[in-house]
C-alpha positions, 0 to 999 in steps of 0.5 A: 087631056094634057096627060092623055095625049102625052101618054098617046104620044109616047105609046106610038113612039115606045112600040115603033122604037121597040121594034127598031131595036128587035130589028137591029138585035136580029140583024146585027147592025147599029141603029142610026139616029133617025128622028129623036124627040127634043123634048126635055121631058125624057132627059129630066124623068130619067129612071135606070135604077137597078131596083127599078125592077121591084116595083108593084105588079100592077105598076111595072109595064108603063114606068118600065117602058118609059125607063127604057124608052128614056135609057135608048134616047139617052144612048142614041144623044150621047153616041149617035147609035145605040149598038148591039150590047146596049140594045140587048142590055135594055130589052132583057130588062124590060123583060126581066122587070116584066117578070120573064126571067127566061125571056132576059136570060136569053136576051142577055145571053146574046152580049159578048160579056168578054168584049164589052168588059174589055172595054169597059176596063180601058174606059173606066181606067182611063176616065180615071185618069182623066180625072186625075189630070182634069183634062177630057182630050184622049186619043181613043174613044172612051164608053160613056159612063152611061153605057158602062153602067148599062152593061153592067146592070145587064150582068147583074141582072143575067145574074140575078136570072140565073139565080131564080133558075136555080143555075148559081154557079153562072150565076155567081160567075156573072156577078163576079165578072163586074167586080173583077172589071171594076177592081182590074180596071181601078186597082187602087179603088173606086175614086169617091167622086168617080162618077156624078150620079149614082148609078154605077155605085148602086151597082157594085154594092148590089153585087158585092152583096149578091156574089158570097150568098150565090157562092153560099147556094152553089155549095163552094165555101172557098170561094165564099171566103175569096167573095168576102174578102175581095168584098172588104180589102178593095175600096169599093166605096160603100156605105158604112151600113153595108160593110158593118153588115158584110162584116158581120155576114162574113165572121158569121160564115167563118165561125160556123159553116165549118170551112177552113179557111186559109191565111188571107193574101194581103197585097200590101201591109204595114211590116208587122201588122196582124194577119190571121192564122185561122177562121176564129182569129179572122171572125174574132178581128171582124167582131172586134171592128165592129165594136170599134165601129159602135163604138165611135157612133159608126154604125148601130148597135146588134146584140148579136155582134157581142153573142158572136164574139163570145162564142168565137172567144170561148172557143178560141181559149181566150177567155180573159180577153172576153171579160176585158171586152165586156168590161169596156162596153159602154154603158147600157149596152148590156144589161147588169146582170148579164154583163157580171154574168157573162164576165164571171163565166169568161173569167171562171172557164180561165180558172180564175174562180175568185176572180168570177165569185166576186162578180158574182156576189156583186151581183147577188147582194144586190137587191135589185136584181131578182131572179138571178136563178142561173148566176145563183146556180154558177155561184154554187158551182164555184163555191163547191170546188172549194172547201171553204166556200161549202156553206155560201154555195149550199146558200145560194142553191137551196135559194135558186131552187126556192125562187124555181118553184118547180118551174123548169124542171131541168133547172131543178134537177141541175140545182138539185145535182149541185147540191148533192155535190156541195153536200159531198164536199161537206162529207169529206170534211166532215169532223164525225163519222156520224156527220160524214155518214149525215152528209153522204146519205144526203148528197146521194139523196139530192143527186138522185132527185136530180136525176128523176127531175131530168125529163132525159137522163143527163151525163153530168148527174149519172156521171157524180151518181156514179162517183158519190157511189163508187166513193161510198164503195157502193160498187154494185150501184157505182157499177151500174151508173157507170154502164148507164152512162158509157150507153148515154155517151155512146162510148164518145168520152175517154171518162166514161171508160176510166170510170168503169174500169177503176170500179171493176179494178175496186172489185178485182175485176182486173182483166174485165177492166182491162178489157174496158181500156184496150175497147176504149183504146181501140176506138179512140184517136192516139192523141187522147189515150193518155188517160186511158194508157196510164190507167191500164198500166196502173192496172198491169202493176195490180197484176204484178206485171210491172215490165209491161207496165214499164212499156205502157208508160214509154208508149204514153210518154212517146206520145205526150212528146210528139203532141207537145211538138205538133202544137206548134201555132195552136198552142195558145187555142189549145193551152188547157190542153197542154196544162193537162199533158204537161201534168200527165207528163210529171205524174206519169215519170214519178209513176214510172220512177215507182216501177223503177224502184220496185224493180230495183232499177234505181238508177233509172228512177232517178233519171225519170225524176230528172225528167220530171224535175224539168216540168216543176220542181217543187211538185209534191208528187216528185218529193214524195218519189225522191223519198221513196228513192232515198227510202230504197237506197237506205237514205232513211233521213234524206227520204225524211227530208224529202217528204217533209219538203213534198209537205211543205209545197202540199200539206194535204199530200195522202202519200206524204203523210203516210210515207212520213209516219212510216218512216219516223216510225223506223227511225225511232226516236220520235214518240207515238202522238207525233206518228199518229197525228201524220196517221190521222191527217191522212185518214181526215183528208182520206177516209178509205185510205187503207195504207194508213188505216193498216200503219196506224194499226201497226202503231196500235200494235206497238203502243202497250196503251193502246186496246187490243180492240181498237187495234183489231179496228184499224186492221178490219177497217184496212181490210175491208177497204182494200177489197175495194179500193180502185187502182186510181183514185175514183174522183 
């Protein structure tokens, strides 16, 4: 019975309150203080939270009413009246937790949001530095916090309003009308103690949390990154848990929403602090305080924290650093297996391949560690970019597709691609024509397993079915592979053009492939036709037009100047890049030199060597060009000189090789084992060189000892292959 009257009790009293205040809101005009209950009931059951409004449907009307029953008597002990805004602030709501988002809006709409901020400033400020002095004397009355944490909530519920009527520009704009009052009126940062309950906290982390995914739905990235960082440069004294997770929210935005963002305007920094250039370099410094943060026990562990970060780092070209990152993880945040596989990918994209297959082998002699079928199938890969490592990685395929059993077929079809090219660097060094022969069939035949195996035809494995047939001069297959993958790539990728246009120059289709390059030139961006303008001017010099060559060159060189200079601060995201341009630079002055030297323009040559001089001087490829030089000169023993240096940097140098047994051949003197051994090096790291299958059959020719037949062999075989050999080397 108790319970019942005192609900009776404040029944009568909510409805005549109630309509005191509508009464007040229509005219205008303050509400006096008439006769207020002394009870210590209200006082002690206050309830004003924000997530007051999330209580069950069934439960909402009476808890909300009493809350604000309870807000209004707080309001009128404290002041006297309770004025316009404050009798709006709780009405809207009272209608907002009643669901009648419309109904709040309306109410809230009413409050002059300028003037009541302007004196929340002055109030807030003030209170402050009451704070600071300890003394409450002040000559201008100061809102209470009370009201001041009722306003504010009112705007934050407008806002919330106007997000669930779709409207989220206002919205976004009313929510940052309370971050931009509180940070102008305390511009060093919320006081820790500022306010003895909670209310005015609660507030402020709701909105800094609303206001970058009501700029994310309103469409404006810019000032999604402006909310995030107004977020987390100002002291808005919010639990850890809340700024790890804006943390995180932020770096995400910056790595994927595809918005630039520009440099963040710092107010005050240490001199020399780090400040970042980029999006990448911010989300990347936002990870990496997040790790610092797991790390010192702060906040809980998320594995995506680590996804992020390897995605930021991969694309920012530092992979090493990712490698460190995992390696000073604590132990059991990653698994083993994908700890050693993620740091050999990191340390394999920097080139670091020895570096990477030790981990991997780590890994793999491992016993514990079953069905390792991608790290088996990395290990293959890196095994097959060297010679030595051939038979290791055909061990670790043929065991990654024995543990497949025909599960994924994809990943057949990938182990079955990876096979085939190990089986292709057996070939090219292979002892026998019979095993060479062996091992090509052999690489075809996986390749094409592969390709069947693909539910939808793959790039990469057209891509080596198309090289492993052009290098077998299978040119018709080569050519039709070739076509196959310009169609899958859609003409996007400069190697898809390069690669037609070498096989039809292998078939002395010189005009359709230049053709091929001058379509590939017109579709693609200047700073990527390096490739493609060296390549048509490899196929200008099969024409025999070296002068245009001479242009194409200058035109190339112009350019890999221009985007050496415009670098600038990307160099380091774009070093690979910069390593390929500074190779393409050197080889195509030493290309250049060789047209020079056909021309007899020697003095031009020498100074393109010069220039080449100054990216690397002990390059194989300038020796071998300083021997021709001396070579065209009549130097005969300096060009010697030269090509034993080009040698001694690279015994594997095809050119060299041959140069040098040509021109022992000329000088005499040397006998004819010592001229064939530079003749048949050649031939075992090059097969279808046809210039050393023709001077070694001059060699035959000159050598009584030798057969006529074998001779005849020589001539036939660098016959045959120079109908088919390709302006530039396919692979």
């Amino acid at each position: 019975m108790r319970i019942k009257n005192w609900i009776n009790k404040w029944g009568f009293d909510i409805r005549g309150r109630l309509e005191k205040m509508m009464k007040c809101i229509r005219s205008g005009e303050r509400l006096k203080v008439e006769d207020l209950n002394s009870s210590s009931e209200s006082l002690a059951t206050r309830d004003y939270s924000v997530s007051g409004f999330s209580s069950r449907a069934g439960e909402v009307e009476t808890k909300v009413d009493n809350g604000n029953i309870e807000e209004a008597e707080s309001s009128l002990r404290e002041s006297g009246y309770l004025n316009y805004e404050e009798a709006r602030a709780l009405l809207g709501r009272l209608e907002y937790q009643r669901g009648n988002v419309e109904g709040a809006l309306q109410v809230f709409e009413g409050i002059d949001i300028a003037a009541v901020t302007s004196r929340m400033k002055f109030s807030l400020s003030r209170r402050c530095e009451q704070n600071k002095r300890r003394s409450q004397s002040d000559a201008a009355p100061l809102m209470s916090m009370h009201a001041i944490c009722l306003l504010l909530e009112a705007i934050f519920l407008k806002s919330k309003s106007l997000q669930g009527l779709g409207r989220f520009i206002d919205a976004a704009q009313s929510c940052k009308v309370i971050l931009d009052t509180v940070e102008s009126a305390l511009p060093d940062g919320l006081p820790d103690n500022f306010s003895t309950d909670n209310k005015l906290q609660e507030i402020l982390s709701k909105a800094v949390e609303l206001l970058p995914e009501l700029w994310k739905l309103a469409g404006s990235p810019q000032e999604v990154i402006l909310s995030y960082r107004q977020a987390l440069l100002y002291y808005w004294n919010l639990d850890t848990a809340t700024k790890a997770t804006l943390e995180k929210e932020f770096a995400v935005f910056l790595l994927y929403s595809g918005a630039d963002a520009s440099p963040p305007n710092l107010g005050s920094q240490m001199e020399g602090s780090f400040v970042p250039r980029n999006n990448i370099e911010e989300a990347i410094l936002l990870l990496l305080i997040l790790l610092r943060k797991f790390a010192l026990k702060r906040i809980r562990w998320d594995p995506s924290i680590i996804d992020h970060l390897t995605f930021a780092l991969s694309i920012s070209g530092d992979l090493r650093l990712l490698a460190h990152q995992i390696e000073e993880l604590l132990p059991g945040i990653l698994e083993r297996k994908e700890k050693y596989c993620t740091m050999a990918l990191a340390h394999y994209g920097e080139g670091d391949n020895m570096v990477a297959l030790n981990l991997l082998r780590n890994l793999l002699n491992n016993r514990e560690n079953p069905g390792c079928i991608l790290e088996l199938l990395t290990a293959s890969k890196i095994c097959g970019e060297n010679v030595i490592y051939v038979e290791e990685g055909i061990n670790y395929v043929c065991k990654a597709l024995e543990e497949l059993h025909g599960k994924c077929a994809q990943m057949v079809s990938i182990g079955h691609c990876f096979l085939g090219l190990l089986r292709s660097a057996q070939a090219r060094s292979a002892a026998s024509d019979s095993e060479r022969t062996l091992k090509q069939s052999e690489a075809l035949e996986a390749l094409e397993i592969g390709d069947k195996k693909m539910r939808e035809r793959d790039p990469y494995i057209i891509h080596h079915l198309c090289l492993e047939n052009a290098e077998q001069r299978k040119l018709d297959a080569a050519l039709y592979y070739a076509k196959q993958l310009l169609k899958l790539e859609a003409g996007s990728t400069v190697k898809g053009y390069i690669l037609l246009a070498r096989i039809l120059s292998a078939q002395k289709q010189f005009v359709n492939a230049a053709n091929v390059i001058n379509a590939a030139l017109d579709q693609t961006g200047k700073w990527d036709q390096g490739e493609l303008l060296q390549t048509k001017a490899k196929l200008q010099i099969a024409q025999g037009q070296l002068k245009n060559a001479v242009e194409t060159y200058t035109h190339l060189l112009a350019i890999l100047q221009v985007r050496a200079k415009s670098l600038g601060a990307a160099k380091k995201l774009l070093k690979n890049r910069g390593k390929h341009d500074r190779s393409l630079e050197m080889e195509t002055w030493h290309d250049l030199s060789n047209v020079y030297i056909s021309l007899s323009q020697l003095r031009d040559a020498e100074v393109c060597l010069l220039k080449s001089e100054a990216i690397n001087p002990h390059s194989a490829s300038r020796w071998h060009s300083t021997g021709l030089l001396n070579e065209a000169k009549g130097f005969h023993q300096e060009a010697l000189n030269s090509f034993r240096k080009a040698l001694d940097v690279e015994p594997t140098h095809v050119p060299s090789l041959i140069s040098t047994a040509c021109i022992l051949r000329k000088l005499g003197g040397q006998s004819t084992p010592v001229i064939r051994g530079f003749l048949t090096d050649a031939l075992r790291f090059d097969r279808t060189n046809s210039s050393a299958w023709y001077n070694l059959g001059l060699l035959y020719k000159a050598d009584a000892s030798v057969s006529v037949l074998e001779t005849a062999e020589c001539f036939e075989a660098a016959a045959l292959l120079e109908e088919s050999t390709p302006v530039e080397p396919f692979r």
